[in-house]
C-alpha positions in Angstrom: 148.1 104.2 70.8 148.9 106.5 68.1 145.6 106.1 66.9 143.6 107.1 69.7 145.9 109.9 70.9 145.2 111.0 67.7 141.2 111.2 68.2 141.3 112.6 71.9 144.0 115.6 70.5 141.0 116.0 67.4 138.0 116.2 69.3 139.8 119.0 72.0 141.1 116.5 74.5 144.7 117.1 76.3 146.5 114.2 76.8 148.6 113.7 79.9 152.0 111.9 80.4 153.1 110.5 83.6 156.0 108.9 84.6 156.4 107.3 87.8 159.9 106.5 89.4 160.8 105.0 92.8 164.3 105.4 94.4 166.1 102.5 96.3 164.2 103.8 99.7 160.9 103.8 97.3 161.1 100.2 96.6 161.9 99.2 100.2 158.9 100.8 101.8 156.3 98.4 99.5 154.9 96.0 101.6 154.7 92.3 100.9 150.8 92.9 101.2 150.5 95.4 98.3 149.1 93.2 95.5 150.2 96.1 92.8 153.8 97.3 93.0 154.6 94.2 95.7 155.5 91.5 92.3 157.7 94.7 90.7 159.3 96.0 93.9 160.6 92.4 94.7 162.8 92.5 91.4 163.3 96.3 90.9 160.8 96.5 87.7 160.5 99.4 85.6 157.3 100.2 83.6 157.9 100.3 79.7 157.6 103.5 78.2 155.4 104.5 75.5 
């Protein structure tokens, strides 16, 4: 990772850092039926951070 943020910063790129976080009400208003965060808000998950 180091690597290519590396080459984006060297040819003029900007490099972006988000960070995502969901509150207790967050995590209850996933539906069953979303097939991305569904799997995480059933046991709370938190993303790694880099």
């Amino acid at each position: 990772m180091e690597g290519a943020i590396a080459d984006v910063r060297a040819s003029g790129g900007t490099i972006a850092y988000v960070r995502v976080g969901f509150t207790e009400a967050d995590w209850d208003a996933i539906p069953a039926t979303n097939k991305s965060f569904a799997p995480m808000a059933q046991h709370r998950l938190q993303l790694p951070r880099w």
